[in-house]
C-alpha positions as CSV (number, residue, x, y, z in Angstrom):
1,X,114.2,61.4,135.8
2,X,114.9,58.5,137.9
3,X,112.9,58.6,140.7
4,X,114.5,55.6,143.5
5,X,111.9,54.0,145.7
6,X,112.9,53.2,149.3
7,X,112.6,50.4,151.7
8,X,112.4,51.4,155.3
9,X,111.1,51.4,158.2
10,X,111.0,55.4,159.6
11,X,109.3,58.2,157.4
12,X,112.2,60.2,157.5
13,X,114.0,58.1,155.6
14,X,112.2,59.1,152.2
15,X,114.4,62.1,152.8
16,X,117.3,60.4,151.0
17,X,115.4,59.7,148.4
18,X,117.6,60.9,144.9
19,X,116.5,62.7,142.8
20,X,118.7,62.1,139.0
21,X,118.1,62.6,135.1
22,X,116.9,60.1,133.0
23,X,114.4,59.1,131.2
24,X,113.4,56.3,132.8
25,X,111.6,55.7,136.2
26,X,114.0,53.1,138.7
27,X,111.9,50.5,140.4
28,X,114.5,48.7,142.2
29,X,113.0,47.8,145.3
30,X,109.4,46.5,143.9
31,X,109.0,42.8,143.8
32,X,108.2,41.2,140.9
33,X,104.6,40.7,140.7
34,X,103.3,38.5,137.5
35,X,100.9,40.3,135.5
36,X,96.7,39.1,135.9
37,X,96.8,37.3,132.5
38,X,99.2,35.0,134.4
39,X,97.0,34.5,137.4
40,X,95.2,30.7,137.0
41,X,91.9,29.9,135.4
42,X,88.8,29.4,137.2
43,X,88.7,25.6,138.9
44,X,92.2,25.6,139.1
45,X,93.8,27.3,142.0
46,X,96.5,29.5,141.7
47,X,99.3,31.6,144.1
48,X,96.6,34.0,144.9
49,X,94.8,31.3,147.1
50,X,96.8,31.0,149.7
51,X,99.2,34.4,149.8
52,X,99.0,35.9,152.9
53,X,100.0,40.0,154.4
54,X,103.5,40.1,154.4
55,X,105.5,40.6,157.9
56,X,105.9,44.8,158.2
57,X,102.9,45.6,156.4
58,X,101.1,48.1,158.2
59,X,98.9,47.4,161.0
60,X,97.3,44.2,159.7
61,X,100.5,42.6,160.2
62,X,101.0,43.1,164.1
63,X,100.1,40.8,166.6
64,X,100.2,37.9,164.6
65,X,99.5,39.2,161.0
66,X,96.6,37.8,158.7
67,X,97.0,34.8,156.6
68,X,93.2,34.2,155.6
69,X,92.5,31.0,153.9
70,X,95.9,30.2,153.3
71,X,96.7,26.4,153.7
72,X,93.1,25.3,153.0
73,X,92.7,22.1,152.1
74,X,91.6,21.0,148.8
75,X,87.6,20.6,149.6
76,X,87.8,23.8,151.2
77,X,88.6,25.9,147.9
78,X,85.7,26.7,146.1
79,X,85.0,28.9,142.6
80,X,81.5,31.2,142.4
81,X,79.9,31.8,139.9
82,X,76.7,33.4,141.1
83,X,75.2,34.6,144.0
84,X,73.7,31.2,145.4
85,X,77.1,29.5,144.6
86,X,78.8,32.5,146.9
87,X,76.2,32.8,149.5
88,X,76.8,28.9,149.9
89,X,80.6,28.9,150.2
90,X,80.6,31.4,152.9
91,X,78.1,30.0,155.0
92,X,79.9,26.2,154.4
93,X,80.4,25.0,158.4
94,X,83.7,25.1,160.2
95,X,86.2,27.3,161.1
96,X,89.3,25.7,158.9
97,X,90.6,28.1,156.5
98,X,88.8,28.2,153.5
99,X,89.3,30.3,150.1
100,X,86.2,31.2,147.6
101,X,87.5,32.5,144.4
102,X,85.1,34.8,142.4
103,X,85.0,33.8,139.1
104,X,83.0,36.4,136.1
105,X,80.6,39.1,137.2
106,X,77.8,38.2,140.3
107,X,74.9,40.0,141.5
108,X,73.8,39.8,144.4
109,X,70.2,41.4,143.6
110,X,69.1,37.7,142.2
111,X,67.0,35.1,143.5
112,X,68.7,31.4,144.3
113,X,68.1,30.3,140.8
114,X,69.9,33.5,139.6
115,X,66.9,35.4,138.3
116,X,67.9,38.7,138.4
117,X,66.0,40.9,141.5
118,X,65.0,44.9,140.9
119,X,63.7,47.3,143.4
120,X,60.3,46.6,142.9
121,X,60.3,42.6,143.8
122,X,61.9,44.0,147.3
123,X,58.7,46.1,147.8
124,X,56.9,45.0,150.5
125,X,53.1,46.1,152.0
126,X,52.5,48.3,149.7
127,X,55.7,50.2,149.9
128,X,56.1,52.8,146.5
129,X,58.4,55.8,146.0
130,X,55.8,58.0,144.9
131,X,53.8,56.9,147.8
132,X,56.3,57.2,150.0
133,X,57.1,60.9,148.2
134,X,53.8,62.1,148.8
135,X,53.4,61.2,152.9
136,X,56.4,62.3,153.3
137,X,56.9,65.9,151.5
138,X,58.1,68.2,153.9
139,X,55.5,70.6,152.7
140,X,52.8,68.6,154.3
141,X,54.7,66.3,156.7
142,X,57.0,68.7,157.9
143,X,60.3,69.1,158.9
144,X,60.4,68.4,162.5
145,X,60.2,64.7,163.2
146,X,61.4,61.7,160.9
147,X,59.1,59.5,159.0
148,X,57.0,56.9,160.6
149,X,53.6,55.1,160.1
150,X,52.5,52.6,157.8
151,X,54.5,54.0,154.7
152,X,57.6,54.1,156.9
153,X,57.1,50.8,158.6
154,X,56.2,49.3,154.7
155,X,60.4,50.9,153.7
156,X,61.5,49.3,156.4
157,X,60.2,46.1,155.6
158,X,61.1,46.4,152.0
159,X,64.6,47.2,153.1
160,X,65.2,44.1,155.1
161,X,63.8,42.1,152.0
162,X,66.9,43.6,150.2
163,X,69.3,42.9,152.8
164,X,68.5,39.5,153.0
165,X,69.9,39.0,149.4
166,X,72.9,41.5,149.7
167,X,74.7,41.5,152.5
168,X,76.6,39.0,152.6
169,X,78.3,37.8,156.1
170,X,82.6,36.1,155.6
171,X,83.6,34.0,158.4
172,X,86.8,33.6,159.8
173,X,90.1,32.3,158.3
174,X,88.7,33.4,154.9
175,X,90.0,34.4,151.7
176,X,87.1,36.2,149.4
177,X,89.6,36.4,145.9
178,X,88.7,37.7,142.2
179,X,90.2,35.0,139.7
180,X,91.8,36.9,137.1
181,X,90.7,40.6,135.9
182,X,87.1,40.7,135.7
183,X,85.6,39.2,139.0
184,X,82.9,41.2,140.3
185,X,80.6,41.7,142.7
186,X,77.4,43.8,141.7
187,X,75.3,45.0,144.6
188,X,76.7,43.2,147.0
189,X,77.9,44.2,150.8
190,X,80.6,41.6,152.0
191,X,80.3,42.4,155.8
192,X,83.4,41.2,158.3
193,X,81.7,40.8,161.3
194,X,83.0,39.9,164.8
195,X,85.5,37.8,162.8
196,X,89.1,37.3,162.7
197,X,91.5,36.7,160.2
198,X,90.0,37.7,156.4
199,X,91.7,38.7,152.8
200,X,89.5,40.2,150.2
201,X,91.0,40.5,147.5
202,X,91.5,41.4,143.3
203,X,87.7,42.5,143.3
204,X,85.8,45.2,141.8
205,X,82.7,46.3,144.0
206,X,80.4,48.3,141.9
207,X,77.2,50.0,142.8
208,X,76.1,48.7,145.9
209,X,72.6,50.4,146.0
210,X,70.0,50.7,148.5
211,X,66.5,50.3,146.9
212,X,65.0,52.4,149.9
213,X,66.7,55.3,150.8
214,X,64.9,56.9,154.5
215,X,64.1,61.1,154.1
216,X,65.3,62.4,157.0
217,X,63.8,66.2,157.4
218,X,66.0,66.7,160.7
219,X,69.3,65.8,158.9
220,X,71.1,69.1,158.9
221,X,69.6,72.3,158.0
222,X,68.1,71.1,154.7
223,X,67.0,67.0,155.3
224,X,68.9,64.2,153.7
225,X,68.3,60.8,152.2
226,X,70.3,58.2,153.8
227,X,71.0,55.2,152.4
228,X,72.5,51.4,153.7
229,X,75.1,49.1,152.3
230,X,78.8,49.5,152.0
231,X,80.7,47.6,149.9
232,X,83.2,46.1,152.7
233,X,81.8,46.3,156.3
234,X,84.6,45.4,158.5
235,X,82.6,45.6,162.3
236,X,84.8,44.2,165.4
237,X,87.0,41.9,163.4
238,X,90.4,42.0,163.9
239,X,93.3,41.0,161.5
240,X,91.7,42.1,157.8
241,X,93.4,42.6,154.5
242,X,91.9,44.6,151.7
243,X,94.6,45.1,148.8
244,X,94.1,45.1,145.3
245,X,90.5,46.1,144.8
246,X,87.8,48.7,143.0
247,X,85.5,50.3,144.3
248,X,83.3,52.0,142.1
249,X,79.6,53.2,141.7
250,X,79.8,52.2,138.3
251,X,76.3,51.5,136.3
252,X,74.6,53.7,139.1
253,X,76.3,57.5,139.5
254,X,75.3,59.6,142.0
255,X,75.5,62.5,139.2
256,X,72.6,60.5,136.8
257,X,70.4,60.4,140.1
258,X,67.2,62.3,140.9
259,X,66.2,65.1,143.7
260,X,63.7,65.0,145.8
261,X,62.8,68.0,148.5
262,X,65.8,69.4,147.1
263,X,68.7,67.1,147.9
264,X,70.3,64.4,145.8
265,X,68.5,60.7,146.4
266,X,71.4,58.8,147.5
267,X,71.5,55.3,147.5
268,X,74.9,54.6,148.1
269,X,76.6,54.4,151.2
270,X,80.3,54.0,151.9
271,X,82.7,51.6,150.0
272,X,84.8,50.4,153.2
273,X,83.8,50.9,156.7
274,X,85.7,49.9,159.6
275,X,83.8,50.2,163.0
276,X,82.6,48.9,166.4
277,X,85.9,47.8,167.7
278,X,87.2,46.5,164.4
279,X,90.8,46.3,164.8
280,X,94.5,45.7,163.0
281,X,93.7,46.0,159.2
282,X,95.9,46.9,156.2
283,X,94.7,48.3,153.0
284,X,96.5,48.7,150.5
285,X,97.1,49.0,146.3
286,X,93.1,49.8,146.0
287,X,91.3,51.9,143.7
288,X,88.3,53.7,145.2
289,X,86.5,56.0,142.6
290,X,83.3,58.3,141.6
291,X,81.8,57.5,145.5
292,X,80.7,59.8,147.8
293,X,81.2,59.4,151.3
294,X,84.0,57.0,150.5
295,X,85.8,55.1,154.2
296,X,84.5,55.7,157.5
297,X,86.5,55.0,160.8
298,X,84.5,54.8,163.6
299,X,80.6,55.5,163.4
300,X,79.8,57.3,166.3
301,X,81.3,59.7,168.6
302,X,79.3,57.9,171.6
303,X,81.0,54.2,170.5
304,X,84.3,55.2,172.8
305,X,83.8,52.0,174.7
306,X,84.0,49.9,171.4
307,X,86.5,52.0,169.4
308,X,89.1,53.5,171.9
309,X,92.5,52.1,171.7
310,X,90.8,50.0,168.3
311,X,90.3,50.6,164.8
312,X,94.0,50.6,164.2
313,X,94.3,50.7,160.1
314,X,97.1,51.5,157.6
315,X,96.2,53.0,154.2
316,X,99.2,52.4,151.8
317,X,99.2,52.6,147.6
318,X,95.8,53.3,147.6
319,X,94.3,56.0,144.2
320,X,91.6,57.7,145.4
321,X,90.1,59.3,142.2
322,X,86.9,61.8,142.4
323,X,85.8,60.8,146.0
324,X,84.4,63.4,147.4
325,X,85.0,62.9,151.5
326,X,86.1,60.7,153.8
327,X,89.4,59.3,152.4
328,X,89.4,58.5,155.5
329,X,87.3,60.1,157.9
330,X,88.7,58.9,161.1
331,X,87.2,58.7,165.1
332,X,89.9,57.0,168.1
333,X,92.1,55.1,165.7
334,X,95.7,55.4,165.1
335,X,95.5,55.2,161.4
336,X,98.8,55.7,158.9
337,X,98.0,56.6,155.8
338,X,101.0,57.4,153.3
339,X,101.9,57.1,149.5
340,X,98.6,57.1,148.4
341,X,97.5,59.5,145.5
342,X,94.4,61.8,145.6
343,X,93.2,62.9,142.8
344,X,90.3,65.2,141.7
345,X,89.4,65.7,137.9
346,X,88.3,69.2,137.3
347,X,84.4,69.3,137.6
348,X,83.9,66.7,140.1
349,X,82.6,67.7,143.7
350,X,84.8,67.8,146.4
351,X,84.8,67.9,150.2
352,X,87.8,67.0,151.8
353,X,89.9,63.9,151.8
354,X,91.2,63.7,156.1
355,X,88.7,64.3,157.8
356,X,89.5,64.5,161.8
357,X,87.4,63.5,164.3
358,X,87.4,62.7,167.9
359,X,90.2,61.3,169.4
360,X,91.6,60.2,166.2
361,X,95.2,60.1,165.1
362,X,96.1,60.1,161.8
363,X,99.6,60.1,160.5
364,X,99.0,61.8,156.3
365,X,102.5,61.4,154.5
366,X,104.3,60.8,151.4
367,X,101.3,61.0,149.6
368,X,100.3,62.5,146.0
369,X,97.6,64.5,145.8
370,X,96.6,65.9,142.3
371,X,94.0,68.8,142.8
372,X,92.1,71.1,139.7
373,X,92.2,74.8,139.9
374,X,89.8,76.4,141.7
375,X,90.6,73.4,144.6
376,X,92.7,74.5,147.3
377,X,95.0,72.0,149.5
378,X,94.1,73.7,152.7
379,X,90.1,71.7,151.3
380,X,92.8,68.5,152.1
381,X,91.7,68.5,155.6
382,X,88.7,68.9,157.7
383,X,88.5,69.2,161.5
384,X,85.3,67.3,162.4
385,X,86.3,67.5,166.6
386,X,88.2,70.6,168.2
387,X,91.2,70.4,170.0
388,X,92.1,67.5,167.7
389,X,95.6,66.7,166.2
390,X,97.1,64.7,163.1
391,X,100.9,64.5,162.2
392,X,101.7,65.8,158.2
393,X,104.4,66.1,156.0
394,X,106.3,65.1,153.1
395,X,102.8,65.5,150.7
396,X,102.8,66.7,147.3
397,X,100.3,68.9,145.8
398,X,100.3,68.8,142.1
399,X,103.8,67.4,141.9
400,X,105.0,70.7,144.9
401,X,105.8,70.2,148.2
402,X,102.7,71.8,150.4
403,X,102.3,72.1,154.3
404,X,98.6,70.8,154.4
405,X,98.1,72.0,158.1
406,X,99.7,75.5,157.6
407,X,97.5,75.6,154.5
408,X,94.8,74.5,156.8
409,X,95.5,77.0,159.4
410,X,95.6,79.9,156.9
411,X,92.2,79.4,156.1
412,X,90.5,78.1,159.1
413,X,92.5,80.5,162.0
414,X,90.1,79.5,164.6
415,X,90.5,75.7,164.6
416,X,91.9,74.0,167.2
417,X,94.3,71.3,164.9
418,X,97.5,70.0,166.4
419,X,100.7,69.0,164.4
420,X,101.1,65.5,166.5
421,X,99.1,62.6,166.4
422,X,101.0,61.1,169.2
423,X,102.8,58.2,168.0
424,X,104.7,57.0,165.2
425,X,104.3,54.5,162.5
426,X,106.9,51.6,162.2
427,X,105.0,49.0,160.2
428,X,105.9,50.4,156.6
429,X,107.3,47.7,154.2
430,X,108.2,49.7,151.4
431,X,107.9,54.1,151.0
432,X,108.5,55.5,147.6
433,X,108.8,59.0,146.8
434,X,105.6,60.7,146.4
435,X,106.4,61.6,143.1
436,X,106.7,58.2,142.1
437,X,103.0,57.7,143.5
438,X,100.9,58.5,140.5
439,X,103.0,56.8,137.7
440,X,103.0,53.6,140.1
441,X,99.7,53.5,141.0
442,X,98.6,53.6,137.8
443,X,100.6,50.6,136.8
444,X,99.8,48.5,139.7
445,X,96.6,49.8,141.9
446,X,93.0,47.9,141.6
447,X,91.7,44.9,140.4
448,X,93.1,42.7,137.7
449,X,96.5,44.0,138.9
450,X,98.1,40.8,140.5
């Protein structure tokens, strides 16, 4: 079956898209993209140094586009190796582009002569999980009020300890890039803040883990741990590009974690957050997998000032494997988010993947979404906000055409969820058939894939 992929500007157009026998799959409009065994070795630099978002690509591209450390002079290309070595290179003076090219596997739980860090060498004033367990049981503490006191004040302390080795702050005109297929950042939080102008790129993010959790008894109806540290923070910076990444929990699975007073002790976060006025990012050809609560538009329902008429982000060739939520959640944003593939293995826990909040408008099409039995697709969506809206069509479910909002209607009569999310996109480079989505996305998503 031969399955052409289209370049074009308007949805609709994928509407043309033919459908023929044979046994091969037609790529014809893909550019040729050399395989990551091709990329250069580490100290030298290579075309991934200075590549920039191509004009048309989603909404990173308007208003002048994002080119990163493209064009950086010689002295201002650096290869990391460890933590200190990174931590250095982003914190070099000056605004001139610069690139840093992530070379092996660094964590950034170690100390500046690379000793490796645990939770324990974070602890601060006497700060212990079992001590903290035992104040804070809601049998004796309660479930009224949140923690605080000396045990509370002592995981605070502790927490900032950690945060001082793991987040991690990129300055403008930046590229952050993975050299060859096995770059990595452990544990660490690369946080875009009121900054413009920033690529990360071919990385795999795994397991960034917050050593101290905070019990929250008034959390919902049962309490909830909640837990810092995402592995991309992108806070009221404008002009980012995220493409050809992983994102993965990794050594650290929320299924191999504990329970305490009844709910799961999570110390992961999100994977990419893009908040507080951030504005005018692309992401695209990522691989976000095993996570939780996985991308979060807009953090509050209160941060209007900040976030209306911001947070404007394309999603675009993106797998989202076993995520359970929040691929995206969105608040305000105008967010486009077509020919990605969402896919959920039998047994793995599942939310939703759209999740609609206030004033948000996201445009959901052309994408492939692979669900087990037992899932439904009207679980797709999830109306956070009444009177609400989000524009859908053209998805697959398991290889069928489904109307996600009837589907969503069906089973949830009494919401309040529009069909038009008040504009449309015209910042689409390429838009393949979503049948086409799974096959390519297996070929060319994630790191180690340019």
């Amino acid at each position: 079956m031969s399955l052409v992929s289209l370049r074009t500007s308007r949805p609709r157009a994928v509407a043309g898209v033919a459908l023929a026998g044979c046994a091969a799959l037609a790529l014809t409009t893909l550019p040729a993209q050399p395989s990551a065994s091709a990329a250069a070795p580490a100290g030298k630099p290579g075309r991934l140094d200075h590549a920039t978002l191509p004009a048309g690509d989603g909404w990173g591209s308007a208003e002048g586009g994002v080119t990163g450390g493209s064009g950086a002079a010689p002295e201002r290309v650096t290869t990391v190796t460890d933590r200190a070595e990174l931590a250095a290179a982003l914190a070099a003076p000056g605004d001139e582009p610069r690139v840093i090219r992530v070379a092996g596997a660094i964590d950034a739980n170690a100390d500046d002569a690379g000793n490796p860090l645990d939770c324990a060498d974070y602890a601060r004033d006497g700060y212990t999980l079992d001590g903290y367990l035992d104040t804070y049981d809601p049998e004796t503490w309660g479930w009224e009020a949140e923690p605080s006191g000396p045990l509370e004040d002592a995981r605070i302390a502790s927490a900032e300890a950690q945060r001082e080795r793991v987040l991690l702050s990129v300055p403008s005109n930046t590229t952050v890039v993975g050299v060859g297929s096995d770059a990595t950042l452990l544990g660490a939080t690369l946080d875009i803040r009121g900054v413009e102008n920033v690529i990360v790129r071919n990385l795999t993010f795994e397991d960034t883990f917050d050593c101290f959790p905070q019990w929250d008894p008034t959390d919902g109806d049962t309490g909830n741990w909640n837990s810092e540290y995402d592995s991309v923070v992108v806070y009221g910076s404008r002009h980012v590009w995220v493409d050809h990444n992983t994102f993965t929990d990794g050594r650290r699975p929320d299924a191999e974690q504990p329970e305490y007073f009844g709910m799961l002790f999570q110390q992961h976060d999100g994977q990419l957050d893009i908040v507080r006025g951030a504005d005018l990012v692309t992401v695209s050809w990522n691989v976000f997998t095993d996570h939780d609560k996985t991308i979060l538009l807009g953090n509050s329902d209160s941060a209007s000032a900040d976030d209306r008429g911001k947070l404007r982000t394309t999603f675009h060739h993106n797998l989202f494997h076993n995520v359970n939520e929040r691929a995206p959640r969105v608040r305000y944003g105008q967010v486009d988010a077509y020919n990605n593939h969402y896919r959920q293995d039998a047994g793995a826990r599942y939310g939703y993947s759209w999740g609609i909040g206030i004033e948000s408008a996201l445009v959901a099409e052309y994408n492939a979404i692979t669900l087990p039995r037992g899932i439904t697709p009207d679980r797709v969506i999830h109306q956070w906000t009444a009177d609400t809206a989000m524009t859908e069509r053209g998805n697959l479910v398991n290889g069928r055409p489904v109307d996600l909002l009837d589907a969503f209607h069906a089973a949830n009569p009494s919401n309040t969820l529009g069909d038009d999310a008040g504009w449309v996109p015209t910042l689409r480079r390429e838009l393949h058939h979503p049948l086409l989505i799974p096959l390519l996305l297996d070929l060319r998503a994630g790191a180690g894939r340019l």
